[in-house]
N, C-alpha and C positions, 0 to 999 in steps of 0.2 A: 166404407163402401159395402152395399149387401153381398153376401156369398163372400166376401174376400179370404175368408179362412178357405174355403173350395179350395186353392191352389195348392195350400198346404197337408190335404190328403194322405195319409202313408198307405201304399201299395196295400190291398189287402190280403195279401200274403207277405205283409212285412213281418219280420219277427216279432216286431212290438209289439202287434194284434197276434198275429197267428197265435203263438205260443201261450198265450193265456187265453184263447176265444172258447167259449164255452163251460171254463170253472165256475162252479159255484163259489158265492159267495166265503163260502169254510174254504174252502180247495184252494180259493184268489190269496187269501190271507196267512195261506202256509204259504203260497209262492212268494207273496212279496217279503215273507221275514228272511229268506234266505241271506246268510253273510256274503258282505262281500258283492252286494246288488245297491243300485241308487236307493230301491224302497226297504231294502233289509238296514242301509248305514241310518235311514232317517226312523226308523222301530228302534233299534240299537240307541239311537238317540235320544228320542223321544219318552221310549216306556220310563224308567226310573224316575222323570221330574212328576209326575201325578202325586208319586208318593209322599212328594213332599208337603209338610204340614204348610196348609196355606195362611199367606199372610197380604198377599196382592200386591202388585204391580204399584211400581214407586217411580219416583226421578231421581232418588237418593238412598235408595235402602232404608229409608226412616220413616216407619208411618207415621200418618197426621191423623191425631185425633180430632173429632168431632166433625169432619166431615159428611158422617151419614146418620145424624140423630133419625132413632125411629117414633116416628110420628104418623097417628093416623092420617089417612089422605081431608087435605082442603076439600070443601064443598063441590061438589063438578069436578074433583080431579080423580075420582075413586078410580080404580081400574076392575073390568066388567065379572067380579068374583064370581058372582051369582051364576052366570052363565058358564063361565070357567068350570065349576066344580060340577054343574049338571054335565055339560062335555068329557069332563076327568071320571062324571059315574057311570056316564054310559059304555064309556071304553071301559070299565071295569067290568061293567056287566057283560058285556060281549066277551070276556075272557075265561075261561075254565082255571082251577085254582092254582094252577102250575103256571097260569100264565101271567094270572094275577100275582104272585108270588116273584115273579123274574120281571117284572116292571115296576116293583114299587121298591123305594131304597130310603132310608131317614132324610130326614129335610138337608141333614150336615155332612152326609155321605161324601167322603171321597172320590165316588165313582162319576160325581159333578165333572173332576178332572180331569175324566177320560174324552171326552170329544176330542174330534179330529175333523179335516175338512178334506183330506184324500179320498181317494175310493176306495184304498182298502180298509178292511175293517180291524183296525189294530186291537179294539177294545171292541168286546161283543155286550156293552151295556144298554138295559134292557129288552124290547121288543126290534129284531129285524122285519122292516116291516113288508119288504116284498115276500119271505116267507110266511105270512098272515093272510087269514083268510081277508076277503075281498072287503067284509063288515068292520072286522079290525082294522083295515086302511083307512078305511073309511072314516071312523071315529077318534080315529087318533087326529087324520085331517081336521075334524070337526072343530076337536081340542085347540089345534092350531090358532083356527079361525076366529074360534068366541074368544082368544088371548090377543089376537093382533090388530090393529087397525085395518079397514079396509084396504086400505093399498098395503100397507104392508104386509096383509096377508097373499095381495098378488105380487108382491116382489117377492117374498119367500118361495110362493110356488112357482116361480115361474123359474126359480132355482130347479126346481126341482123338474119341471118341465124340460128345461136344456139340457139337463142331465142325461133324462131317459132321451132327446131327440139326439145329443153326441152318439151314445151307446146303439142307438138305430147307425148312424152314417157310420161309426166305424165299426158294426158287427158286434158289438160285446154287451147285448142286451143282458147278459146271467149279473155284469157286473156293475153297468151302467145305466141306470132304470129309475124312471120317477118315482120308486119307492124302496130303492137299495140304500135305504136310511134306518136308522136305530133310534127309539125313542124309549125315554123312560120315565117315570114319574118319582118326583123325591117329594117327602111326607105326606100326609093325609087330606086328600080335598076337603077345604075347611073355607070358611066363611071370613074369619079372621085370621086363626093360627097362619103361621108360615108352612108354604108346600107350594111346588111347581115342575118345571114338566124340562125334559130337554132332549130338542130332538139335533141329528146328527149324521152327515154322511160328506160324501162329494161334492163340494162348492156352498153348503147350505149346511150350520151348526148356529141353534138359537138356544139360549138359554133363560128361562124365565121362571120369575121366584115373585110371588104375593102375602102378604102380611100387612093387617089390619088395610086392606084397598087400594094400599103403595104397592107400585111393581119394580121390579129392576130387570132389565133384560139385556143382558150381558154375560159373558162374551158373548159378540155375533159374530159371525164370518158369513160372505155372500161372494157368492164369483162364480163366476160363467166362462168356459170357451167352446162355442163361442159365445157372442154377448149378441145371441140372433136366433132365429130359428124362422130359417126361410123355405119351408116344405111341411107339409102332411097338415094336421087337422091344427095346429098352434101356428100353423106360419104367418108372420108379420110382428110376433111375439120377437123387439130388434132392441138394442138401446137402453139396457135396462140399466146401467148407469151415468148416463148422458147426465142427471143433474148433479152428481158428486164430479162428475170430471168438467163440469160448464163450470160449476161453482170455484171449483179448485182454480181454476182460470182466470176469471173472475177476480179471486183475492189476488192474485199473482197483477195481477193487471192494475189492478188499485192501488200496489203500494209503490211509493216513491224510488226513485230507481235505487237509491243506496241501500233501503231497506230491502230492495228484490234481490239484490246481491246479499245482504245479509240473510235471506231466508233457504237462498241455494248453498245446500250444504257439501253437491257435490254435482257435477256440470253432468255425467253422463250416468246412465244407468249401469253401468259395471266400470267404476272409476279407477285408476291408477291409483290415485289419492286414497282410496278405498284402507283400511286398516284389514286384515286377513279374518276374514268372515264374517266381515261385515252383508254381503250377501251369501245366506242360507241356501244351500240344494234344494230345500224344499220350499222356504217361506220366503224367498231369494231378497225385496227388500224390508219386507215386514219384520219389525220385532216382537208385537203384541199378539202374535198367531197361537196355535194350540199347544200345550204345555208352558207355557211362559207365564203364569200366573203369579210367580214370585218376581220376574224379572226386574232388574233396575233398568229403565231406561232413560238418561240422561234426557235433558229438554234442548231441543237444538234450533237453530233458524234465529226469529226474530219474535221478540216479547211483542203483543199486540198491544201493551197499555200506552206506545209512543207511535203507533198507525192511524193514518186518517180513518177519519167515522165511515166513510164507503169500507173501507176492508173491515173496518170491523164488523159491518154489516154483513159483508160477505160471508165473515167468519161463522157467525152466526147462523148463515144459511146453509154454510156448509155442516154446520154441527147438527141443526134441525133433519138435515135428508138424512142423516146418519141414524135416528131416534125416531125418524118419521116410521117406522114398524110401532111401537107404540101407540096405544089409544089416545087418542083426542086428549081425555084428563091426567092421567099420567105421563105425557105427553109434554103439557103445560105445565106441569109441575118437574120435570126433567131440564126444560129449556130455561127454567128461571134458576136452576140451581148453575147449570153451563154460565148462562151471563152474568150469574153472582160472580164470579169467577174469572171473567173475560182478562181483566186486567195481569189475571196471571197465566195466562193460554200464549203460548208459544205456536209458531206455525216453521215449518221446514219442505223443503224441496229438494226433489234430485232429477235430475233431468232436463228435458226441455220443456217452454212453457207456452208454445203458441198454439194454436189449436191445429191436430192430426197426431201432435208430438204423444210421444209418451213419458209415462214418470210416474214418481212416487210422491208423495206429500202425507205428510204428520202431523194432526193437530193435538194439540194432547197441554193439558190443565189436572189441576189434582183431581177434579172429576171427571177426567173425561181422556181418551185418546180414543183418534178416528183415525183409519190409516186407509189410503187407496192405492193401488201399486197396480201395473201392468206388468203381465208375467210371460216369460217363454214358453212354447210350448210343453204340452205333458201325453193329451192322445192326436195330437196333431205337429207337422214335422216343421216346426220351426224353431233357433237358437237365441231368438233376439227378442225382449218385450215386441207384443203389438197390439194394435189400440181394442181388438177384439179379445183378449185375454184379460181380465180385469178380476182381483182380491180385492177384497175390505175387510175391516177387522174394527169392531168396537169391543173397547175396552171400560169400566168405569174405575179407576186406581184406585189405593188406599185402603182395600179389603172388602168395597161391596160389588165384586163381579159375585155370581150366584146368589146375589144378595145377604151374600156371609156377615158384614155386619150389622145387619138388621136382624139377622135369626140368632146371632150371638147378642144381642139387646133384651131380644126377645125371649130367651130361653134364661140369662139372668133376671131378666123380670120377672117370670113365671116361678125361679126357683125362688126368690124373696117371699111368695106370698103364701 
């Protein structure tokens, strides 16, 4: 229903707002590390796993090789470099050398890891770019754009949009702003070599990595609350996941009733049945969220290779709105690698499945986990998922999120010769 988060409102002098309304950016980020705070126990948690030497997200602790042979891009699937790396030189050049210098990091850097999809800023990598002049927004946008597909350049921004209209309705523009994002660039705009860009903030963290025309764009995170924007100059901007949560329904709907019971792994969104921490403070039922790049996470629900051809189709569709940010040719060369693979894609559920309901759902294959969850409130005062709160998180396992093993292919090749 439109407006329905309205109800949900905190006083604007509640302490939630008040007490932070007006920190900067620096200022927000010492407040939230404080011990002993919901956003101090999730830093405490969080910082140490970046450190770790990555290996990617598994359903067993065991990587599988050959998963991500690096191979130039098929005819028509290249991804749009050419234009990419004029985008990547122009924000270079808009930069003085200090600036240039704090936004550019090795292709292999560590600092990959640091994304977050909070508001606050745990990790100060790269360029903040509301503190940037108005040209540098601008051209970092730019950079965005010539890397994503058309729509999925307007679904990322429109992340970014909600953002800064939450930050209007509940006062905290210094923290919540269409531009209160960190963007950085890792190796050298190039034609072929490996380099790519990652940008990062509140509801909206995209990661994207090019070599020889092949892209990978993973981890993503997108979420909204609310999932609307019914006021000022973007309003009517409502819905921005309607096709991942129709779709999810969808498969739910298609499969045979025993296998629907087999795909629910857990009736309500905060189960009894629940194992103790199985829902996160912060990621509540996501597993593949930020810092989790090593994680094991088991395969649950129901193998799709024993589903009728509608679910699998469904399956399908759901995987495609998940990689629909991707261009058209990399695009088609991401959705053939998914259905190479169908056979072994698992799907899972938690919650309810009719439509209004809320829930979580997991589809996840060695190349692939998509995850959608409906979440509690965070700047709005409610305890329970609702259907205007919405995460996602794409993952690609087995070592090529950042497109780590394509630039590890890559940089053995280059050493051979």
């Amino acid at each position: 229903m439109p407006g329905e988060y309205r109800q949900y409102l905190f006083p604007h002098d509640h302490p939630r707002l008040a007490g932070v309304r007006g920190l900067d950016p620096y200022a927000y980020r010492e407040f939230a590390r404080k011990p002993g705070t919901f956003t101090g126990g999730l830093v405490e948690g969080w910082t140490p796993l970046y450190r770790n030497d990555f290996h990617g997200v598994t359903e067993n602790g065991v990587l599988r090789g050959g998963l991500h042979p690096l191979r130039p891009a098929e005819p028509g699937e290249e991804a749009p470099v050419e234009a990419m790396v004029a985008a990547a030189d122009d924000l270079l050049a808009a930069l003085d050398g200090e600036g240039r210098e704090r936004v550019s990091y090795a292709v292999d850097a560590a600092e990959w890891q640091t994304w977050a999809n909070p508001e606050f800023m745990q990790f100060d990598t790269g360029l903040r770019l509301d503190l940037q002049p108005e040209a540098v927004r601008e051209r970092a946008l730019a950079l965005v754009r010539a890397s994503l597909s058309p729509e999925g350049f307007r679904l990322a921004h429109a992340m970014m949009l909600v953002n800064g209209f939450l930050g209007e309705v509940v006062g905290l523009e210094s923290i919540l702003n269409e531009y209160s994002y960190n963007l950085a660039l890792y190796g050298a705009p190039d034609l072929r070599a490996p380099w790519g860009w990652q940008l990062y903030g509140h509801h909206c963290a995209i990661n994207c990595l090019v070599v020889e025309g092949r892209m990978a764009l993973s981890p993503v995170f997108l979420g909204a609350e609310p999932d609307e924007i019914d006021a000022g100059p973007h309003a009517g901007l409502r819905d921005l996941f309607a096709d991942r949560v129709e779709l999810g329904l969808r498969l739910m709907a298609a499969l045979p009733e025993e296998q629907r019971r087999q795909a629910v792994v857990y009736e309500r969104m905060v189960d009894p049945a629940m194992p103790e921490g199985r829902v996160h403070p912060g990621d509540e039922r996501h597993l593949a969220g930020a810092f989790q790049d090593n994680r094991v996470i088991p395969v649950e629900g129901v193998r799709l290779d024993g589903v009728p051809a509608e679910a699998r189709e469904h399956a399908l569709a759901v995987a495609e709105s998940f990689v629909r940010l991707l261009p058209e040719g990399p695009r088609a060369a991401r959705m053939r690698e998914i259905a190479g693979h169908l056979d072994e894609t698992w799907f899972c559920w938690i919650g309810g499945h009719r439509p209004g309901d809320v829930f979580y759902y997991r589809l996840q294959s060695p190349v692939l986990i998509a995850e959608l969850d409906h979440h509690c409130g965070v700047f709005l005062d409610y305890d329970t998922p609702k259907p205007f709160h919405v995460h996602t998180v794409l993952r690609t396992p087995h070592g090529n999120d950042y497109g780590r093993a394509w630039v590890r292919q890559w940089q053995e090749r280059e050493a051979g010769r």
